[in-house]
N, C-alpha and C positions, 0 to 999 in steps of 0.2 A: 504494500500500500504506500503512496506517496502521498503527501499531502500539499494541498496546493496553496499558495501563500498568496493574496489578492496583490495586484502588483504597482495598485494605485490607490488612492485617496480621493474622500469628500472635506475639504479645508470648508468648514462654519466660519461663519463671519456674525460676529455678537451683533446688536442692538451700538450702534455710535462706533463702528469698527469699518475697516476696510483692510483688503488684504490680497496679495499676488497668486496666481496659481500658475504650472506648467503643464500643459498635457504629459501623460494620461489624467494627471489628478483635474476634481472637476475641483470647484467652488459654489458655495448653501449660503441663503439665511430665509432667516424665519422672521415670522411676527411683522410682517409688513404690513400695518393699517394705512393711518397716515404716511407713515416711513415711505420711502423711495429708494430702491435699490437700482445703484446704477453698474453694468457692467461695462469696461471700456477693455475692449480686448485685439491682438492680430491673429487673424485667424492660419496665415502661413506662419508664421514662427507659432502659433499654438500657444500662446499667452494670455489669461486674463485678468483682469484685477476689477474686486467687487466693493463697494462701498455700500452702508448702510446708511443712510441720509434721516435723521430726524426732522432737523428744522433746517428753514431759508440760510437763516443770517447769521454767519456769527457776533456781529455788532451786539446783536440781541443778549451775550452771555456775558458770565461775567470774567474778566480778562484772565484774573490772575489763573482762575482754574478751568482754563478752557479746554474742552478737549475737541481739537480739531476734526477728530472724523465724524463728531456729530453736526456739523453742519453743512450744505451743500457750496457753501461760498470755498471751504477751506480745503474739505474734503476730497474732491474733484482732481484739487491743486495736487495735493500730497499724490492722488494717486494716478494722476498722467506724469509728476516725476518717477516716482516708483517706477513706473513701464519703461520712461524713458533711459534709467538710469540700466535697464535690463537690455539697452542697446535698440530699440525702439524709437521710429520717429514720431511725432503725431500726424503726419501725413498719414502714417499707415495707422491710426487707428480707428476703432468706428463704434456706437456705444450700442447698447439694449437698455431700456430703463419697463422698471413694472411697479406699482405700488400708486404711493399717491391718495386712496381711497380717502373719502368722506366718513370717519366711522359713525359720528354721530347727526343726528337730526337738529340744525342751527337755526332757529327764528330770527335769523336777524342778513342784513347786508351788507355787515361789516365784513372783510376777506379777510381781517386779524386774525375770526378765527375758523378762518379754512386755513389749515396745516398742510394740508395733503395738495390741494390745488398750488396752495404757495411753494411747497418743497416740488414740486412738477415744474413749475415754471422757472423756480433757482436753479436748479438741476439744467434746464435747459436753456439758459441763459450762459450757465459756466460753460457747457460743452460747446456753444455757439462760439465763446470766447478764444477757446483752443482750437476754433475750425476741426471740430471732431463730429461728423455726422450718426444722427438716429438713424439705426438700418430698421428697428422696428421698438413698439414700446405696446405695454400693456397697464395702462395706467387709471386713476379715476373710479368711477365706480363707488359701494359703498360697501365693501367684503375684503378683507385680508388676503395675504399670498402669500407663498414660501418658493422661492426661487432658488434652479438649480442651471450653472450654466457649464458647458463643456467647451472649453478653449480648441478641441483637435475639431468638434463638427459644427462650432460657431451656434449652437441649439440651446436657448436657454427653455427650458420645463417649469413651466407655472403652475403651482396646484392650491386647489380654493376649495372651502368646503362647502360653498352654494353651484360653481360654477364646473368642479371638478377638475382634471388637469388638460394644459393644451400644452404647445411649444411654438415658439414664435423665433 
């Protein structure tokens, strides 16, 4: 009997995290309401780097204990240098985002507090800024997601538990 030894990995990305993968290994996160998970990946070198995006702005926090990967202003940054720093140009990147969602029911007009719609639109403000184009997004909506993305077949896998899973 031999036994087979898996010969790659799923790298989780926590809640205000972001993080690099190489193929074979994929890259996870979970608990995406509000949140916005952005992938920015090349899919010839098979590289991808996933962020967790809570909020817009980091203005919004407060300085001295900020943690940059939870915002989409800061977070973005750290992680097209990270790719970049892996020998990547941003010419060749291109992103996927999923998330965003309205979790709760807001009587009101104010967009303060729409989280989700705001972290959609900062997200895609930063990538505009890098000239890094959306190949596709799943976004909005009023239901959570757990997103799985594979840098070797460029496939990120959405799973919801009203909507069930797709891949975009």
């Amino acid at each position: 009997m031999s036994s087979q030894t898996q010969e790659w990995s799923i790298v989780k990305v926590g809640i205000a995290d972001l993080n690099v993968v190489t193929a074979p290994d994929m890259i996870r996160t979970s608990g995406l309401g509000s949140c916005v998970g952005v992938v920015i990946y090349n899919i010839q070198r098979e590289i991808a780097g996933m962020a967790h995006i809570m909020l817009p702005d980091s203005s919004l926090g407060k300085q001295e204990s900020l943690n940059q990967y939870k915002y989409a202003d800061t977070a973005i940054d750290i992680l097209v240098d990270k790719l970049c720093s892996r020998g990547l140009r941003k010419s060749q990147l291109k992103a996927k985002l999923a998330g965003g969602a309205q979790m709760f029911q807001i009587n009101t007009s104010n967009d303060i507090m729409r989280i989700g719609k705001r972290n959609i639109e900062a997200v895609l403000t930063k990538l505009e800024e890098h000239n890094i184009p959306v190949e596709s997004s799943d976004v909005g909506g009023s239901y959570g997601r757990t997103i799985e993305f594979n840098p070797k077949t460029g496939k990120l896998k959405i799973r919801t538990i009203t909507k069930g899973e797709h891949v975009i």
